[in-house]
C-alpha positions in Angstrom: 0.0 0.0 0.0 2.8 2.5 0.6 4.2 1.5 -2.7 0.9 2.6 -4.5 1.4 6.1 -2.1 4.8 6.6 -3.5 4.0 6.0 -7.1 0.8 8.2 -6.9 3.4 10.9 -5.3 5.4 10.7 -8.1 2.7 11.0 -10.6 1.1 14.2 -9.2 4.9 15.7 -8.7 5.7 14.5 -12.7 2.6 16.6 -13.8 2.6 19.8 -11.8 6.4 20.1 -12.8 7.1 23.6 -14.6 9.1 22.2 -17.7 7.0 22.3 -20.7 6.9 18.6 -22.6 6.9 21.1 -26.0 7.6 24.8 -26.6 4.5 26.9 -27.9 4.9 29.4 -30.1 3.9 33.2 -29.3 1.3 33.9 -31.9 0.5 37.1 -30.1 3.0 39.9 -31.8 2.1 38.5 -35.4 -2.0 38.6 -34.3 -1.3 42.3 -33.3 0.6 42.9 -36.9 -2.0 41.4 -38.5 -4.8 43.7 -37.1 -3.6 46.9 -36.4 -2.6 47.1 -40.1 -4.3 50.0 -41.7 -5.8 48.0 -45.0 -9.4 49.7 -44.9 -10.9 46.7 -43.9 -12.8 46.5 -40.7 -12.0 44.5 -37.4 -14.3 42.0 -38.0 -13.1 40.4 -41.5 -9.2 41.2 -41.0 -8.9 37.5 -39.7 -9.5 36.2 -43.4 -11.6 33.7 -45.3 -12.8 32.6 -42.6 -14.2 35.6 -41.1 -15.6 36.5 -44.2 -17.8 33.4 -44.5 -18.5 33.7 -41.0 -19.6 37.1 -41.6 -21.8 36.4 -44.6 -23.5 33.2 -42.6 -24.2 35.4 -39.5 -25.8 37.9 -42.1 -27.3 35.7 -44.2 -29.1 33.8 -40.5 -29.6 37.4 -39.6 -31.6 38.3 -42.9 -33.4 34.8 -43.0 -34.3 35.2 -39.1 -36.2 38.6 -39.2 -38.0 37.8 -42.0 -39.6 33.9 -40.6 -40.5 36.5 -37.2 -42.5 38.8 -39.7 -44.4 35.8 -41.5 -45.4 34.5 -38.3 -46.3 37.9 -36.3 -48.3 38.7 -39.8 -49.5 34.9 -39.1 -50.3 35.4 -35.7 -52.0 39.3 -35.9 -54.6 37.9 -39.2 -55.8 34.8 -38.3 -57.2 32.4 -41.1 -61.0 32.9 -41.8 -63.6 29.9 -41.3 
């Protein structure tokens, strides 16, 4: 039993240890490059591609969204006739 102790010691000291298994990369400086460069383009799409098509989706749901809530409050305010 004080074998299994020991081991589980070990374990928990191996894991909370402060030496990295790999080195990450600081992506940070380049991020801050990247956007604070003046290009005319807005916050919001200087990510790339990918915020651009996330952009149009959102837009697109956002269009699509407003419009199905006016169908059914028009649905909702005229009721069908008998």
């Amino acid at each position: 039993m004080f074998r299994n102790l020991l081991a589980l010691r070990q374990l928990g000291a191996r894991s909370i240890s402060s030496t990295a298994r790999r080195q990450v990369v600081n992506k940070v400086p380049e991020k801050q490059r990247m956007f604070q460069e003046d290009n005319g383009l807005p916050v919001h799409l200087k990510g790339g591609s990918m915020d651009s098509l996330l952009y149009r989706l959102t837009m697109v749901l956002t269009v699509f969204g407003t419009g199905y809530i006016v169908y059914e409050l028009m649905g909702a305010a005229l009721p069908k006739k008998n």
